[in-house]
C-alpha positions as CSV (number, residue, x, y, z in Angstrom):
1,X,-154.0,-116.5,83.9
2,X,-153.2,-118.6,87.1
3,X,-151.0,-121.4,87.4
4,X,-152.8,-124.4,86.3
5,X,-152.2,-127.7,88.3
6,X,-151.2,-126.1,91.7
7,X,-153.3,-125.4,94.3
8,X,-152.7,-124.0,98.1
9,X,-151.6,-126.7,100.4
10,X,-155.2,-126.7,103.3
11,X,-153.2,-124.4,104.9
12,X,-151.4,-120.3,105.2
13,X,-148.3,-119.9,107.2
14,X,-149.1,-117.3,110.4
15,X,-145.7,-118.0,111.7
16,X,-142.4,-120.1,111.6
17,X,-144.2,-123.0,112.6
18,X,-147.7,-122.3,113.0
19,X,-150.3,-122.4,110.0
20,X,-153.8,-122.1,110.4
21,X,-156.6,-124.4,107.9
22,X,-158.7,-123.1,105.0
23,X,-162.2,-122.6,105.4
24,X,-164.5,-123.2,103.7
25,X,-162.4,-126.1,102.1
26,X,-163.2,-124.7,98.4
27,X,-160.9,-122.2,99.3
28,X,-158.1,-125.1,99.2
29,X,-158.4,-124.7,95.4
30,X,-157.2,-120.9,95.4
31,X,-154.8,-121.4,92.8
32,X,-151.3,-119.2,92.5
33,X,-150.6,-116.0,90.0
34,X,-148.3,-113.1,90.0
35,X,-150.8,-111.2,89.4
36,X,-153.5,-111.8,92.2
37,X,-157.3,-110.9,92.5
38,X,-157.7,-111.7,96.2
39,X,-155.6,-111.8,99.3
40,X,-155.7,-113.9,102.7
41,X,-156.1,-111.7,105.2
42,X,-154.7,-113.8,107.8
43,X,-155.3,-111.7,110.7
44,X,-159.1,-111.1,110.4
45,X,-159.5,-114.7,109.1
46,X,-160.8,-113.2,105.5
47,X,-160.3,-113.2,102.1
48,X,-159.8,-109.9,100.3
49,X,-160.5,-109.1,97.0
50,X,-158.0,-106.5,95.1
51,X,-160.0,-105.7,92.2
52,X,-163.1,-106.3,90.6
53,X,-163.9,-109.5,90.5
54,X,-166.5,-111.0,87.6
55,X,-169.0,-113.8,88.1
56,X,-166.9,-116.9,86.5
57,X,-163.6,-115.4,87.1
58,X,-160.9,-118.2,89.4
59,X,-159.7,-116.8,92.5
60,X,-155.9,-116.7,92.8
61,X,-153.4,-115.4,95.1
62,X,-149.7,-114.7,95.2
63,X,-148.4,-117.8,97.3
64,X,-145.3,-115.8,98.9
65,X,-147.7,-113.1,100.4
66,X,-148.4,-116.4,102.8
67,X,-145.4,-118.6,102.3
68,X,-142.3,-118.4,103.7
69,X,-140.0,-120.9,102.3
70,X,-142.1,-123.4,100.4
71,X,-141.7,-127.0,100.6
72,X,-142.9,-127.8,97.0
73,X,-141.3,-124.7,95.0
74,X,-142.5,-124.5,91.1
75,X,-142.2,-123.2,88.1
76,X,-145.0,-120.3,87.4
77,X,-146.5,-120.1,83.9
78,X,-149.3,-117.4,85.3
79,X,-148.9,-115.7,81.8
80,X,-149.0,-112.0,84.1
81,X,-147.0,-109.1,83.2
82,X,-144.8,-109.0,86.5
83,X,-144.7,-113.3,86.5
84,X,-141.6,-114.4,88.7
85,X,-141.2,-117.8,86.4
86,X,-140.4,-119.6,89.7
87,X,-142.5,-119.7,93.1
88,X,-140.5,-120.8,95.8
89,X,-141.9,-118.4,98.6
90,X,-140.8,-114.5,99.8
91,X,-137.6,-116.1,101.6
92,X,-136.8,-116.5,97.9
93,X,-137.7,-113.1,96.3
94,X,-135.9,-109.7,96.6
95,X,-137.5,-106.7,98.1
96,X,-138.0,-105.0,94.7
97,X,-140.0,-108.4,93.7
98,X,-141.9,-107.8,96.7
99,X,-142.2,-103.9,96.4
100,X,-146.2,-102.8,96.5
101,X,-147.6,-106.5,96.8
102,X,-150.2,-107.5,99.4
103,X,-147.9,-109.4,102.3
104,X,-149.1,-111.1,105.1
105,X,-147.9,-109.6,108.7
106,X,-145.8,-112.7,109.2
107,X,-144.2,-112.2,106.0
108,X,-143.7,-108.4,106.7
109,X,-141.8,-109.7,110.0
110,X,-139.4,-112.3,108.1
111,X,-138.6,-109.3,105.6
112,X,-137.8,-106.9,108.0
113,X,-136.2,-109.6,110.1
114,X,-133.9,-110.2,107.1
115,X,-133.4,-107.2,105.9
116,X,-131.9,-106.1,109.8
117,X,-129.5,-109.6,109.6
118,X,-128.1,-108.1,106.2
119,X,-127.6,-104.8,107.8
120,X,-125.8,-106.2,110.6
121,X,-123.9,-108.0,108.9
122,X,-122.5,-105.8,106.2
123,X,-121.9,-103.1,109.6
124,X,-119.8,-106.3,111.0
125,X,-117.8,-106.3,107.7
126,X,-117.7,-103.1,107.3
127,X,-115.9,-103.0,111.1
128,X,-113.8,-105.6,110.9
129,X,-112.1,-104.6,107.4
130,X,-112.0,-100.8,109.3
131,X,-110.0,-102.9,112.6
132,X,-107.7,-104.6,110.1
133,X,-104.0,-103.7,109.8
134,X,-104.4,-100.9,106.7
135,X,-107.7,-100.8,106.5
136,X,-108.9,-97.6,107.6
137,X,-108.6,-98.2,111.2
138,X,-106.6,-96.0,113.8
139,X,-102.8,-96.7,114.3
């Protein structure tokens, strides 16, 4: 079941400060669910559908395969299996979270982005403690 109440801001986030605007404007009403039936493909300007979808059925997406960091994070009563319980975008989600879902290139990009900063950052640590006076280092 989707998340009653909430529906896409006009807009999908194509970069760290660039969105582009739904259209047709029904699509404005796409609601939010963990568990999705269509995705915005961003890049080709379409919207996907990732299963069969029956006459009468609402077309939902998973906000953080588009959002960043949302402004307006909520609380997620989709009712699906996999349901995070709060939507605040992928900035908020770990990569298992993410693991297998439809994500948007810019969203790919911020992961991997994020996942290199962690990287070089634990190498820095890892460095520093080796540089330290008994800690592994030479001398």
């Amino acid at each position: 079941m989707p998340t009653q109440g909430r529906s896409v801001p006009p807009n999908l986030q194509v970069g760290a400060s660039k969105h582009i605007l739904l259209s047709p404007e029904w699509l404005e009403n796409t609601n939010h669910s963990c568990d999705p039936n269509v995705f915005f493909n961003t890049e080709a300007s379409a919207l996907l559908a990732l299963r069969a979808i029956a006459p009468g059925d609402e077309l939902c997406f998973f906000y953080p395969s588009t959002e960043w960091a949302m402004g307006e994070p909520f609380a997620c009563r989709c009712g699906a299996a996999t349901c995070l319980g709060h939507v605040a975008g992928a900035s908020a989600l770990t990569p298992q979270q993410l693991e297998g879902r439809r994500l948007t290139p810019y969203i790919q990009q911020r992961l991997a982005e994020a996942a290199a900063a962690k990287a070089a950052t634990a190498e820095a640590a890892k460095a520093a403690e080796a540089a330290a006076p008994g800690g592994g280092g030479s001398g």
